[in-house]
Structures are given as C-alpha cells and as structure tokens.
N, C-alpha and C positions, 0 to 999 in steps of 0.2 A: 869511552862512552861519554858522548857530551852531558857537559851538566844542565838543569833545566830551571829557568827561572824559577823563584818563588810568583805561588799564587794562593788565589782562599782555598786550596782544595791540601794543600800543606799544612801540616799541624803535629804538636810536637807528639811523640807516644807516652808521654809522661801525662797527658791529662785524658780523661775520658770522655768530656764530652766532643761531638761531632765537630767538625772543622766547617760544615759547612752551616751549622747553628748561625742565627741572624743576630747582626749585631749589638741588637738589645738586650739579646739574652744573655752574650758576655758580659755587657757592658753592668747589669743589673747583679750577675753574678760576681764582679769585680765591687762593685758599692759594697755587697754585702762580705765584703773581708776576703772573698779568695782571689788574691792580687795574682798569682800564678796563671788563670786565662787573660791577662793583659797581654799575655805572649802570645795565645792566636791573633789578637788583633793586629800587631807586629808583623807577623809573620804575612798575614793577610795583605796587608799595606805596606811593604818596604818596598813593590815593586814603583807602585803609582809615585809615592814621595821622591823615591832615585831619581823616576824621571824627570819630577817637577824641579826638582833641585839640579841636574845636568842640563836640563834646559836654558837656567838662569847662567851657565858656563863656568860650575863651578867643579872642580876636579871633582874627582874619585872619593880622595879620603875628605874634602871641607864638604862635600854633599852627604858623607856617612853624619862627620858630627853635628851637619843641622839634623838630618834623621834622628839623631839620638837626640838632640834639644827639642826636637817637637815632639819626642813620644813621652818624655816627662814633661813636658808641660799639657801632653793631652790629658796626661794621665792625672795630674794634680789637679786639673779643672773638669775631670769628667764629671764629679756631681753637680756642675755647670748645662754639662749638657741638655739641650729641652728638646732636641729633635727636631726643629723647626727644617733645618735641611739633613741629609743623611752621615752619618758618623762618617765614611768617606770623604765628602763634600768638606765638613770642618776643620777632618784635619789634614786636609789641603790646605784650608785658608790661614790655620797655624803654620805650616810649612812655606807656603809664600811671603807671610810677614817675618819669618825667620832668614829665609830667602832677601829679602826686600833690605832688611837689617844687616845683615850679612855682606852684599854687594854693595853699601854706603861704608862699612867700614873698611871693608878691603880698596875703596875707590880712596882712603884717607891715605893709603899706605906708598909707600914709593914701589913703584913698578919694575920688576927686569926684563932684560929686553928680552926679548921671543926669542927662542930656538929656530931653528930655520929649517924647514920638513919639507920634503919634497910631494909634491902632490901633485905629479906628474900622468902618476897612474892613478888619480882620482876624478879621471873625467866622466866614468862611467864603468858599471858592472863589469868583473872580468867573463871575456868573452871564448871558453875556454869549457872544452868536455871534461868530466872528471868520473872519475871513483866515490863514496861514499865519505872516505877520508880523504879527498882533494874536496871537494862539496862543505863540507866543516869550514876548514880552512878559506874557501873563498866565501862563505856564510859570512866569517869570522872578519872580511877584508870589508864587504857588505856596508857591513854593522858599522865599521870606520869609517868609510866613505860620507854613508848617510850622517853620520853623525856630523862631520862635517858639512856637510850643505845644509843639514837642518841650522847648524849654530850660524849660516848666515843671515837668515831670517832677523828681523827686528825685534826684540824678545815681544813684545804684543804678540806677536802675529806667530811667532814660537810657541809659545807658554798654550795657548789656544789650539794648533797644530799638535804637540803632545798627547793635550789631553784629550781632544775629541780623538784623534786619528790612532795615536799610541798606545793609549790608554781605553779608547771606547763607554767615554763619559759622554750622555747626551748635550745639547746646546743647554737646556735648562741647569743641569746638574754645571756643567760647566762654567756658565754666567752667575751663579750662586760662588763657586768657587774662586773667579776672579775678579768679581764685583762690579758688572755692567751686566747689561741686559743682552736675550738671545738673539737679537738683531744684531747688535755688535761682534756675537760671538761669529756668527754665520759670516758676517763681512769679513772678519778678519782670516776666518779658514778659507774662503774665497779667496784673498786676496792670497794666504801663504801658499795654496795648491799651485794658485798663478804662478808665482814668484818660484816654487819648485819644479813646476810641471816639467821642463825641458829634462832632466835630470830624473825628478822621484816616482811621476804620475804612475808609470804601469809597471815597475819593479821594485818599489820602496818595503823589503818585508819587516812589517812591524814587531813581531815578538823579539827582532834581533839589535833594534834599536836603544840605545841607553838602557843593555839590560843588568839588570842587577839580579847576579847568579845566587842559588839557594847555599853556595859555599860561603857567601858573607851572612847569609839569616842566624846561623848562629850567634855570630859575634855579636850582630847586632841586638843580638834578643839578651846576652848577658852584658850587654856597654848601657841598655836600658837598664835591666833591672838590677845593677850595679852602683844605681845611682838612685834607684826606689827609697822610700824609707818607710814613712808615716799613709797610710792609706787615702783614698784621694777623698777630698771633702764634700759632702754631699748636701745640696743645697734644702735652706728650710721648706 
C-alpha cells in the first residue's frame, strides 16, 4: 500500500483538537503553554518546506535538518508573529533564509566530484501498459525524472515553479514568500513553463514531485520537539 504524503488533513491522535482547525487557533493555543499543538503545525507544513528546501538542491537528509532549524526558530519567534501575511507564507520566508544560509556555507566547502548516473531513460515518461503495481513503480520513475528537469531550472525560476505549480500557493502569497512582487512571480512561472514545456507541460504529476512521505512526519515531529525547551516568547 503506497504511502501518502503528509498534509493538513493529518494530525496526530494524541491531541484533540481538529486538524483542520485555522492556524491562529493553534498558534494562540501554543502561546498559551500547550506547546504539544506545535505538532499539528508540523505536520501541516513538512510538505511545502521539503519542497522549498529540494528545490534549492539540497539532498534528503540537509533539507530534513533545515526543516528541523526552521521549526524552532518558528517556534521561538511565534510570539513575533503579527499576521501581516499567512503563518504558511512566513515560515517559508524562515525556511528560504535558512535555505539561502545554508547554500553559501555549503558553497565555502570543497566539493566531490559527481557520481556519474545514467539518464538515458530520462528523456521522457515511460511509455509502457501496466498493472496497479507496475503504475507505482513507474509513478515512482515519474517523480525522478521530474525532479530532474525541474532541478535544471535556474533556482528563480525553480523556487517559483514549486511553489505556485507544486505547492498551489497563489502569485500574491508567493511574491510575499520570496520577496518581489506578482508580476515578477507571473514572469518567472512563464518563463520556467517555457523552459519545461517540451518535457513537463501535459504530464508533469505534482503530488509526486519532491514528495515528502508521512513515514518521515514522525521523526520530524520528535527532531523538533527534541530541541523545544522554554515556551516561545510572546510579544508585549
């Protein structure tokens, strides 16, 4: 049985309020001392930050532990928070500047030479009838492919491409996120659709794209509050 990305509709059975509860009302319920719904927000958002952190091309496990550095730093400045844009939108813009941080000190480091993969069979979809479990598996080939041709994108034109098309953040929410305006944002999804169309335009499926499976949410939810301590500070 395939396993199924985390999303807000996931929450853990140990809390009782509703998973689909708005995020104020966590967020308000976290100020006031029950640090324990910090895990639906978690759980909520591991998928969107995966992506935004794979997009920057950063593996598997350095994109878990910017997740994990951005959810305590959300968490430490949520009595920060003013709402000015949507608790999503923010802590994107925490996870891109971790992001941004992150790819200047890995660029200090000495580099080894690339592995050398064959991507012969990655010129396009396999073309190929299947069973339910052959369908998985060529899902599964999909998801690689795409991930490849997205990572040739110019991160602009990536970073933007994730999250309007992957993700289903609008231009506004998105242009808050990465700090230019919706006209830029629109140019830029413009220009990446171009630059993929020959390859992604009419077969690109997104749920399968840099997904981050609900068999990491746990880990992720105790590598957070592993590292909690003192409740987060709530402004005068």
């Amino acid at each position: 049985m395939p396993i199924e990305p985390d999303s807000p509709a996931v929450s853990s059975p140990r809390l009782p309020l509703a998973a689909a509860a708005d995020d104020t009302v966590l967020i308000a319920r976290i100020l006031g001392g029950e640090q324990t719904y910090f895990e639906l927000l978690i759980r909520r958002y591991n998928s969107v930050l995966y992506k935004v952190g794979r997009s920057y091309g950063f593996t598997h496990d350095t994109v878990q532990d910017l997740m994990q550095d951005t959810y305590v730093a959300a968490y430490q400045a949520l009595g920060q928070f003013e709402e000015r844009a949507s608790f999503k939108t923010w802590l994107i813009r925490i996870m891109l500047n971790n992001c941004y941080h992150g790819r200047r000190a890995a660029a200090r480091q000495p580099q080894p030479m690339p592995a050398t993969t064959d991507t012969a069979g990655a010129s396009g979809p396999p073309s190929v009838s299947a069973t339910d479990g052959q369908q998985e598996i060529i899902n599964r080939e999909l998801g690689a492919v795409l991930e490849q041709c997205i990572q040739t994108l110019p991160p602009n034109y990536r970073l933007v491409f994730v999250l309007r098309e992957l993700e289903g953040l609008s231009s506004q929410e998105t242009a808050k996120a990465v700090g230019t305006t919706e006209t830029n944002v629109n140019a830029r999804l413009s220009r990446a659709k171009s630059l993929l169309r020959r390859k992604l335009e009419s077969w690109y499926p997104q749920a399968s794209v840099y997904e981050f499976n609900l068999i990491y949410c746990d880990e992720m939810v105790a590598r957070v509050f592993g590292r909690l301590s003192a409740p987060p500070r709530v402004s005068a």
